[in-house]
LOLUM-663357 format. One line per 4 residues: their letters; for each residue x, z, y of N, C-alpha, C, O. Coordinates in nm, 3 decimals. Example, Ala and Ser with C-alpha at 12.3 -4.5 7.8 and 13.67 -1.06 7.14 Angstrom:
% residues 2
AS) 1.319 0.780 -0.569 1.230 0.780 -0.450 1.320 0.780 -0.330 1.424 0.846 -0.332  1.285 0.708 -0.225 1.367 0.714 -0.106 1.290 0.787 0.003 1.341 0.804 0.114
***
This chain:
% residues 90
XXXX) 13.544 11.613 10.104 13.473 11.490 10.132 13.529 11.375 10.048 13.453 11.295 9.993  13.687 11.366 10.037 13.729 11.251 9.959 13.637 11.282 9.799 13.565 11.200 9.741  13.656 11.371 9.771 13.599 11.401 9.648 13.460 11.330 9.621 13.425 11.246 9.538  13.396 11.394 9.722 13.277 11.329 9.672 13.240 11.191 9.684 13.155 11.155 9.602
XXXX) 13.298 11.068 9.799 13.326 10.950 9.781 13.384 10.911 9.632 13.318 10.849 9.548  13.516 10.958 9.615 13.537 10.922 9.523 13.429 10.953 9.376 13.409 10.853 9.306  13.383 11.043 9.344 13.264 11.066 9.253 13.136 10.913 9.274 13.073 10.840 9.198  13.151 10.926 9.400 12.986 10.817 9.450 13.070 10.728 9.380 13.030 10.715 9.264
XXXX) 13.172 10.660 9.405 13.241 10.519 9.355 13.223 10.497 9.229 13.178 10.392 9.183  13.270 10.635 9.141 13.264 10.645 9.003 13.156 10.609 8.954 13.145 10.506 8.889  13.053 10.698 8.980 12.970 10.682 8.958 12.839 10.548 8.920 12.751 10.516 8.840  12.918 10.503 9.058 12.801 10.341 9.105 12.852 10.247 9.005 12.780 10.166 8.948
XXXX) 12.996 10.262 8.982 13.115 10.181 8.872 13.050 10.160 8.772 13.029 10.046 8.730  12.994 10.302 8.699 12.942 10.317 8.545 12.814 10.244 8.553 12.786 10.148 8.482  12.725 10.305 8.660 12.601 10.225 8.643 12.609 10.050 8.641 12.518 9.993 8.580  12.698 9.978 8.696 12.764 9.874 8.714 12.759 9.780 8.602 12.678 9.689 8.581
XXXX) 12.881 9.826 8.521 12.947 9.833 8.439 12.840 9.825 8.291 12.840 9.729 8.214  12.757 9.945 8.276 12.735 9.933 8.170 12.553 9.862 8.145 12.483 9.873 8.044  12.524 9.803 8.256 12.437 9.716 8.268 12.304 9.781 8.372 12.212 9.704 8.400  12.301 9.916 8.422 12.174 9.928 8.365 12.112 9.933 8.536 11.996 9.955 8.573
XXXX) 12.236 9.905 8.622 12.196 9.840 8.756 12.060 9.747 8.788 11.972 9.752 8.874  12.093 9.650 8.667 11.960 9.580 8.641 11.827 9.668 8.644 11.728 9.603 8.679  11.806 9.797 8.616 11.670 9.821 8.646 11.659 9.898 8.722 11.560 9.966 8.699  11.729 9.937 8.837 11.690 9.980 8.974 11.639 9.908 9.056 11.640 9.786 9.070
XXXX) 11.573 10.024 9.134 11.479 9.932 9.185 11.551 9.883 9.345 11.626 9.970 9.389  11.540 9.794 9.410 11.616 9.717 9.491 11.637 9.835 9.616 11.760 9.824 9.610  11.628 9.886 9.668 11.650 9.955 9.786 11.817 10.055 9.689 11.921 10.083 9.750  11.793 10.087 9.546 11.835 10.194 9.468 12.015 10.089 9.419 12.132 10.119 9.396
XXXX) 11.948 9.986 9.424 12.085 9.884 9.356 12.132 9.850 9.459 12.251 9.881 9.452  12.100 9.779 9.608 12.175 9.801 9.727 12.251 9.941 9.739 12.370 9.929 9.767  12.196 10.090 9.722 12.310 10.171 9.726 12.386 10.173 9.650 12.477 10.222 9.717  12.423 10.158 9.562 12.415 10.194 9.459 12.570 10.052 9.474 12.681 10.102 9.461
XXXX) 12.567 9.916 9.496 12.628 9.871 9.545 12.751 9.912 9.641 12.870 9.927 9.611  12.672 9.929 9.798 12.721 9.979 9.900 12.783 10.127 9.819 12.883 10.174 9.875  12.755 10.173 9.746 12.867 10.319 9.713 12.989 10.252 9.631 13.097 10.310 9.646  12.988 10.117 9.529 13.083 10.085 9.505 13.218 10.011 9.595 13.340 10.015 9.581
XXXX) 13.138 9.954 9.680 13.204 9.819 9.728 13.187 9.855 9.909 13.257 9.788 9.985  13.102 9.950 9.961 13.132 9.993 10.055 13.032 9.912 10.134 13.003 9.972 10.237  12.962 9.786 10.122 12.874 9.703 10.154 12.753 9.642 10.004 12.764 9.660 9.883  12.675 9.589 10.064 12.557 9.490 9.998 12.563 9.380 10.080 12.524 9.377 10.196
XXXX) 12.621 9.275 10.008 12.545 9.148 10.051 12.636 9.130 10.172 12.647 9.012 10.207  12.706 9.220 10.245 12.795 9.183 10.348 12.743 9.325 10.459 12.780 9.353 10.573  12.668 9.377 10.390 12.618 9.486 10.493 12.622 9.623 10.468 12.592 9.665 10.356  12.665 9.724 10.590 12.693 9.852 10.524 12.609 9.916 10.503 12.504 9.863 10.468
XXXX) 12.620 10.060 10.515 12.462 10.163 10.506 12.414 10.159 10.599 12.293 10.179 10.592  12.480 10.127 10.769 12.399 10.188 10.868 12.321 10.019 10.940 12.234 10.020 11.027  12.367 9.919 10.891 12.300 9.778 10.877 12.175 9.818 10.881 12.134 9.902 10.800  12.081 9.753 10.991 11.939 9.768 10.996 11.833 9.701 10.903 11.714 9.731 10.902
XXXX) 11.894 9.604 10.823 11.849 9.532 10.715 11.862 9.585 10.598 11.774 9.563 10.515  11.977 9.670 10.564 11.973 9.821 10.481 11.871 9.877 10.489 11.786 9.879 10.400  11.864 9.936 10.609 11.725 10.063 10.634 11.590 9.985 10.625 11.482 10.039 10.604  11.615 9.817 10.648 11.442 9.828 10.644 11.403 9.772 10.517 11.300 9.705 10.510
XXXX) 11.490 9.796 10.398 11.436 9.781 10.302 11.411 9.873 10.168 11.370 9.861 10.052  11.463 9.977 10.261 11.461 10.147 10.211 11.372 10.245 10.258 11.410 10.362 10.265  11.216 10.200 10.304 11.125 10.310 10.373 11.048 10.325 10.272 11.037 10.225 10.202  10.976 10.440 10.230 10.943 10.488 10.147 10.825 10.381 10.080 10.805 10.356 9.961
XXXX) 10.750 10.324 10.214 10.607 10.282 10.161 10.635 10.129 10.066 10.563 10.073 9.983  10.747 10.099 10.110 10.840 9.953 10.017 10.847 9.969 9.918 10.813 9.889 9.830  10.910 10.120 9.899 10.981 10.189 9.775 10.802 10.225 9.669 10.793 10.177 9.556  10.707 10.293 9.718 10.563 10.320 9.710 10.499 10.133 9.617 10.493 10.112 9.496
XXXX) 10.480 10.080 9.680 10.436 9.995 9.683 10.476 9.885 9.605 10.405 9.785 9.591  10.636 9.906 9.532 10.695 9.807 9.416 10.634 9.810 9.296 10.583 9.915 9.256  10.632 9.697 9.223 10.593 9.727 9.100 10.726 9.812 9.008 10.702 9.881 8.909  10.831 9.795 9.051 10.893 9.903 8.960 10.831 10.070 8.946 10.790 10.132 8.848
XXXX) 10.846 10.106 9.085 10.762 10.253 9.126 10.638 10.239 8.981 10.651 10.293 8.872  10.529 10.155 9.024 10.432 10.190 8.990 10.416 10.171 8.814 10.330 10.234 8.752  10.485 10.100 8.764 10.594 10.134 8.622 10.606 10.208 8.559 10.565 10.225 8.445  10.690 10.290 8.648 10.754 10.401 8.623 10.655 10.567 8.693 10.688 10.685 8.677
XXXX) 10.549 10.517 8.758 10.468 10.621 8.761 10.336 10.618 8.661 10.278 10.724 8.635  10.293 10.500 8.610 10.225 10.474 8.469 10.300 10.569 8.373 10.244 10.668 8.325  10.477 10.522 8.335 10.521 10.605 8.249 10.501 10.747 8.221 10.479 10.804 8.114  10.516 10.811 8.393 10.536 10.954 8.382 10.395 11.033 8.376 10.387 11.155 8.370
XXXX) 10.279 10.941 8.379 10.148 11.016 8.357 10.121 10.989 8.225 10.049 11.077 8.178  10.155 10.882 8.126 10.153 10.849 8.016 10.204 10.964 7.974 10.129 11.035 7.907  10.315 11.002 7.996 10.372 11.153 7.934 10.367 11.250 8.008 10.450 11.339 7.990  10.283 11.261 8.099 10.229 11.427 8.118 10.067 11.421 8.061 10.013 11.526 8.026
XXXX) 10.032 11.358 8.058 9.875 11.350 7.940 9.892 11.432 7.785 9.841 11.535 7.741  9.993 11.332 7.726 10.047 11.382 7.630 10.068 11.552 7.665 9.996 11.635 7.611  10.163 11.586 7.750 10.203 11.760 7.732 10.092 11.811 7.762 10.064 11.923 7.721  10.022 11.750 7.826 9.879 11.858 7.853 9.736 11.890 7.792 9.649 11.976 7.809
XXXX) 9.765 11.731 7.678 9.687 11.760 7.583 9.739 11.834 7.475 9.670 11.908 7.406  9.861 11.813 7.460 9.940 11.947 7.359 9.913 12.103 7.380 9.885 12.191 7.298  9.930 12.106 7.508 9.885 12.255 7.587 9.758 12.265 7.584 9.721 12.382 7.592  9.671 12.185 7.576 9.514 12.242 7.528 9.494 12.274 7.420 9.407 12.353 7.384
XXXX) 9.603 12.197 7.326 9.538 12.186 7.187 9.594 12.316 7.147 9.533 12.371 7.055  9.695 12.378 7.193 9.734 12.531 7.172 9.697 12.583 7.203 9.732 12.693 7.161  9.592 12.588 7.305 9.522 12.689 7.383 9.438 12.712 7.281 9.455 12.813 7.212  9.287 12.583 7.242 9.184 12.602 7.163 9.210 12.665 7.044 9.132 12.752 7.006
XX) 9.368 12.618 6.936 9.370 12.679 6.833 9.410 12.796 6.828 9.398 12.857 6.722  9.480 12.869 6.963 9.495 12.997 7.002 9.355 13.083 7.002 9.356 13.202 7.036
***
């Protein structure tokens, strides 16, 4: 168990550290926090102001999410028009 705390710490450190905290999306940078420092903002994980800003339909409903789900159909279009286009010239 210490192990893997200690890994979470590491971990949250680097993301920290080398900037890129900045583009998580807020429910993701509160943990992400709370794994470094053990709190957010003064509050731990089991803080009810934690949890109610971590339910899925919050998380659904950000414009980061929807961003980053533009991105990932932007590039599955792409592979699947690749995979046709091998099919037809097959």
């Amino acid at each position: 168990m210490d192990n893997i705390a200690v890994t979470q710490k590491r971990v949250a450190k680097m993301y920290s550290e080398d900037g890129s905290i900045v583009h998580a999306c807020p429910p993701m940078k509160a943990l992400l926090h709370i794994m470094r420092f053990d709190n957010w903002e003064g509050r731990r994980l089991d803080h009810p102001e934690y949890a109610a800003c971590s339910p899925v339909s919050i998380f659904y409903a950000s414009d980061w999410y929807a961003a980053r789900l533009g991105a990932k159909q932007a590039i599955d279009r792409q592979l699947w028009r690749r995979h046709v286009n091998y099919l037809e010239r097959f």
